[in-house]
N, C-alpha and C positions, 0 to 999 in steps of 0.2 A: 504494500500500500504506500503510496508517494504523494505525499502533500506538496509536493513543490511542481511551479509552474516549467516550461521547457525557457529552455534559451530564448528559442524563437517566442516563446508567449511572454515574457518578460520583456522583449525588448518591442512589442507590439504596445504592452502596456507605460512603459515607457515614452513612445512617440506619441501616444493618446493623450497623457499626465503634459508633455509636451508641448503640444497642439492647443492644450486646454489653456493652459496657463499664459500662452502668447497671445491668445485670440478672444480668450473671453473674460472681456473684461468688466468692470462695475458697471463703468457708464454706459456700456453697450447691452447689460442687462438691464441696464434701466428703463434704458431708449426703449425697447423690445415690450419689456413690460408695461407699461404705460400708454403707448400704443398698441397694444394688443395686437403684433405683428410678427411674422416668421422672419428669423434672421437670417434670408434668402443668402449675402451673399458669405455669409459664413459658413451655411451648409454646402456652398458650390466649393469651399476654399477645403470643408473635411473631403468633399467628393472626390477633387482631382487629387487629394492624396491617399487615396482609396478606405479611407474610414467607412465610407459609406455602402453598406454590400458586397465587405470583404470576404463573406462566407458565401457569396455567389460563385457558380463555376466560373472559371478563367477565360473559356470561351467564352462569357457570358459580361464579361466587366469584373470581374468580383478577380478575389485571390486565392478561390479554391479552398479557403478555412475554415475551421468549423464555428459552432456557438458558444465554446468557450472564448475563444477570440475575438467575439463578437462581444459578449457581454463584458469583456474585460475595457472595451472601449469604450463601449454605452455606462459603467463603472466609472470610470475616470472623467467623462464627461460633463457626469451631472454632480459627481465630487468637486466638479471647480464651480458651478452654476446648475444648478437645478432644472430654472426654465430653458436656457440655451441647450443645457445637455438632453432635455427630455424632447426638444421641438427636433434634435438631429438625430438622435434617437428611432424614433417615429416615425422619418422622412419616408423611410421605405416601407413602411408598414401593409403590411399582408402581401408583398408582392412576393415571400416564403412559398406561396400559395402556387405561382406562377412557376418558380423556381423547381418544386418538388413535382405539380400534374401536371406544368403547361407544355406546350408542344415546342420545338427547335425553333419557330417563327416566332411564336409569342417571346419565349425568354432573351432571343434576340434583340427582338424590336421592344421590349420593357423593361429587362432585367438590367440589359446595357443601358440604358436610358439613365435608368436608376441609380445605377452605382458612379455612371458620368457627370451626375448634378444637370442631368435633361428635364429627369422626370420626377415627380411625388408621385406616389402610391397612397391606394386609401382603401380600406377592406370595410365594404359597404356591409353589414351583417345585422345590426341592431335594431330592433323595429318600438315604435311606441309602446305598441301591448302587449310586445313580449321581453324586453329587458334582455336581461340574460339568459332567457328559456329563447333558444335556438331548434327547437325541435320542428318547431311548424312556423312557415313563414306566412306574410299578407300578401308579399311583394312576389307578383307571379310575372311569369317567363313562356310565351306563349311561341311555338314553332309556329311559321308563317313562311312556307316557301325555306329560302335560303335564308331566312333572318330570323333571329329572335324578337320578339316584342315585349317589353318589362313594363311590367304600372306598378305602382307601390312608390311608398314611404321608407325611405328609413332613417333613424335617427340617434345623436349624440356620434356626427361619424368624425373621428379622426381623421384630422387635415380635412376635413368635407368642405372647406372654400378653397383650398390650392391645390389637391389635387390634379395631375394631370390623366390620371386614370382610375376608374374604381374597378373593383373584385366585388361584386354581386352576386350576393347567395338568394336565391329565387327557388321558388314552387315551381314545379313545371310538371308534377302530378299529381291532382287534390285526390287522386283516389288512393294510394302509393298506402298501404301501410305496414308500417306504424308510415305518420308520414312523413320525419326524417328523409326516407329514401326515394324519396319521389321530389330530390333536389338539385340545383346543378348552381357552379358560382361560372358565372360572365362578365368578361371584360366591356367594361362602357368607358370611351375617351369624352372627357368636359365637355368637348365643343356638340357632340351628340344632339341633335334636334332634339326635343323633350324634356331634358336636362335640365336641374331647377337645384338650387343651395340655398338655403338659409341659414344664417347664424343664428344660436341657440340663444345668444344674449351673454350677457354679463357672468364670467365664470369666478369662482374662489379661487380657481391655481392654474397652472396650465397655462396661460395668456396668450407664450407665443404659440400657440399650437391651437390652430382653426379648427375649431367642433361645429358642426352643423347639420339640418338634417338636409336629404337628399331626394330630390323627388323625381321620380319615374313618370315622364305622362306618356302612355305610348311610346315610350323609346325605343329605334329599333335599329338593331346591330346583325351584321354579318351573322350566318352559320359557326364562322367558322373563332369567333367570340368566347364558346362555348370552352372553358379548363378540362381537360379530361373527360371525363365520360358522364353524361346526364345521370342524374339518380345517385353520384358518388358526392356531389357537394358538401352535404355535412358532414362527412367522413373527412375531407377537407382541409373543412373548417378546423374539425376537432384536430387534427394531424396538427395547426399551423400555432391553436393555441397553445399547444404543451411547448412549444416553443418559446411563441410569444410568451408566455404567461412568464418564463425563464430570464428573457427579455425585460419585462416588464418591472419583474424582483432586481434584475441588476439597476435599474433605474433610479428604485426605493433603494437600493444599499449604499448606489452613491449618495443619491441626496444625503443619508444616514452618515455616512463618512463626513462628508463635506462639513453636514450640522455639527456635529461631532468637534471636529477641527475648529472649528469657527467660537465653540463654548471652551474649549480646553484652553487656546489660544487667551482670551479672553477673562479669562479663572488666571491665568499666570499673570497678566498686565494689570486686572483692576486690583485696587487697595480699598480696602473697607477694617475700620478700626488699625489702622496702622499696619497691616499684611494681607498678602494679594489672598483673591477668593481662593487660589487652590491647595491654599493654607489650612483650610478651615477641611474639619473630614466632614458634614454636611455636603462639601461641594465636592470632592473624594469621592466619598461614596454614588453621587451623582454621575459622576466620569466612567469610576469601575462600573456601574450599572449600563452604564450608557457604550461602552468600547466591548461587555460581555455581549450584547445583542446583537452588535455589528457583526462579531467574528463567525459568533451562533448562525447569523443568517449568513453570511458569507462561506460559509462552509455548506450549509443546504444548498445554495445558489450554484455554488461553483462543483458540486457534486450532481444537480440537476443538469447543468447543462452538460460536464463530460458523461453524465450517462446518454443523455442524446444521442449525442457524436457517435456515442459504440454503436446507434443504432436501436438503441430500446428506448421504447415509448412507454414511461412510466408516467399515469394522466396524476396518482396519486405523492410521487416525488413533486413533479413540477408543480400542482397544488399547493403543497406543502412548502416550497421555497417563494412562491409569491405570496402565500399568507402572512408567513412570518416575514420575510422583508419587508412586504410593508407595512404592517404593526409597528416593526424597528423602527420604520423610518420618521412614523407619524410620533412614537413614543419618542425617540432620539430627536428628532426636530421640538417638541415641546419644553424635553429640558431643557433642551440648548436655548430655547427662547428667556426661561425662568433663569437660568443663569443671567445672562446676559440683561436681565430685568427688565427696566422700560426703555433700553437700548434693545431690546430682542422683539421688542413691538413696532420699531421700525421699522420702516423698510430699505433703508440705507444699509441698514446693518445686517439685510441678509438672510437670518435666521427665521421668518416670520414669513419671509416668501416661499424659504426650505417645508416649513410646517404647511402653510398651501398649497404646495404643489406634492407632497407625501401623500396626502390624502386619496387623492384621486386613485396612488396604484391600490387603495382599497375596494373601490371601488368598478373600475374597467379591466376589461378582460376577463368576466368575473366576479361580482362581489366577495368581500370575505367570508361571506355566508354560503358561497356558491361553492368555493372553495373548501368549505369544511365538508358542507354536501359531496363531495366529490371523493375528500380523504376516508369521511369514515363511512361511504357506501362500498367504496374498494375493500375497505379494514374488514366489512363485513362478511361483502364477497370469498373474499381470500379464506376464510375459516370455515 
């Protein structure tokens, strides 16, 4: 058993710690935040140094590496800046999808895209009255000739105003059951006749990163649109989030670091009764609590994803590594605000945008409740 990273993965993580510290800086988080805007030309500037969809095939733009590689980036990212690291993050989001069922054209014409800083990705999947339940969609996908035709709603979507492409998971057999398998995901490009965004409004965290929902009116796409084989879509689906979900945990651990760094940092400078906070073991014991849960989850995280890599799809590891990450992250972000007192309710200071933007990995891809649902239906299964 080998707890240590490779050469090569260290020195990946390295140029990420790198990248992060050159580029992202306060006022450009600030800029970002405030405007509620994707910081386009920083995600072109991780692309052309292939941050971006470096676990995509070689032929493909990518570097051929896996998801531990991946998450060690999206780690270091959001360890320097939270919003910046979680909006670069994202950029590609579900185009996994493309990567794993899509045909030699499609991974061409998207995945290159993607990893080039051409294209965003968006995995249309959410729907108003179903949340997190994926089983049965609204948003159908009707065969018409050589084209598909989609109507539907769907909503809270990742990147859903910049996107240049979505991954739509559609009904395309209301008899199919259970009916799961009467599904198919289809690629729609923005400019698409029918096509329709709306911003969901005013978020808690998250800023630079466009949520909105997505509207279907008659949309109608090529045959040949279609990822894989009609009827495997939620199969998919489910494939891309034991991933993402992996993804998503490294997110929370960076934010969890970063927070972390920023209250320890902070605890050694200030002075309260004549010696600095991290004098006092109140704020010790705060630190030790707060660097146990990092490791805890960092160790779940970085054992979810190399089990991936071998190849096994454990839905109940991956689970398990995004609950608790980002618990850590939203716990770990709070102290770090309480340290830092009414400097940590700032938002100059950092910590208070950490805790807004932790939140959310409780909530997407997943609830943490969806998540438990997930751990101990397996726990049950297995016995």
């Amino acid at each position: 058993m080998d707890f240590e990273l490779t050469t090569e993965q260290k020195d990946i993580q390295e140029a990420a710690s790198s990248f992060a510290k050159g580029e992202f800086t306060r006022e450009l988080a600030l800029k970002h935040e405030e405007e509620h805007s994707f910081p386009r030309e920083l995600w072109q500037k991780a692309s052309e140094l292939g941050f971006i969809g470096l676990h995509f095939p070689t032929d493909a733009g990518g570097s051929g590496l896996g998801l531990v590689e991946n998450i060690l980036v999206v780690e270091e990212f959001c360890r320097r800046d939270s919003g910046l690291g979680t909006a670069l993050a994202l950029s590609d989001f579900a185009s996994e999808i493309i990567m794993r069922c899509g045909s030699d054209e499609q991974k061409q014409k998207y995945l290159t895209a993607v990893a080039q800083g051409k294209m965003i990705s968006a995995g249309a999947f959410t729907e108003a009255n179903h949340g997190s339940d994926i089983t049965r969609m609204d948003t159908r996908a009707v065969r018409d000739g050589d084209s598909w035709v989609i109507n539907g709603n769907k909503m809270f979507i990742t990147n859903g105003q910049i996107a240049d492409f979505y991954i739509v998971l559609c009904q395309t057999d209301d008899n199919a059951e259970p009916s799961y398998r009467g599904m198919a995901t289809i690629l729609v490009e923005k400019d698409t006749e029918g096509l329709s965004t709306e911003d969901v409004g005013t978020k808690m965290g998250i800023k630079m990163t466009s949520t909105a929902e997505v509207i279907f009116d008659n949309v109608r796409v090529p045959a040949g649109n279609l990822i894989g084989e009609d009827g495997k879509g939620f199969y998919q689906v489910l494939e891309f989030f034991d991933e993402s979900r992996v993804e998503i945990a490294a997110t929370a651990l960076g934010i969890a670091q970063g927070a972390f760094e920023r209250a320890i940092d902070y605890s050694l400078e200030r002075e309260q009764f004549g010696r600095p906070l991290a004098k006092f073991q109140v704020t010790q014991h705060k630190l030790a609590d707060m660097a146990t849960a990092i490791e805890y989850a960092r160790l779940l995280t970085y054992k979810a994803a190399w089990n991936f890599d071998q190849g096994r799809i454990d839905p109940k590891l991956t689970s398990m590594a995004k609950y608790v990450a980002a618990r850590t992250a939203v716990q770990v972000a709070d102290e770090a605000i309480q340290i830092l007192g009414g400097y940590g309710y700032m938002t100059e200071y950092e910590v208070e945008r950490y805790y807004r933007d932790a939140k959310i990995a409780e909530i997407y891809e997943g609830t943490k409740e969806i998540q438990k649902n997930t751990i101990a239906g397996l726990l049950i299964k297995e016995r």
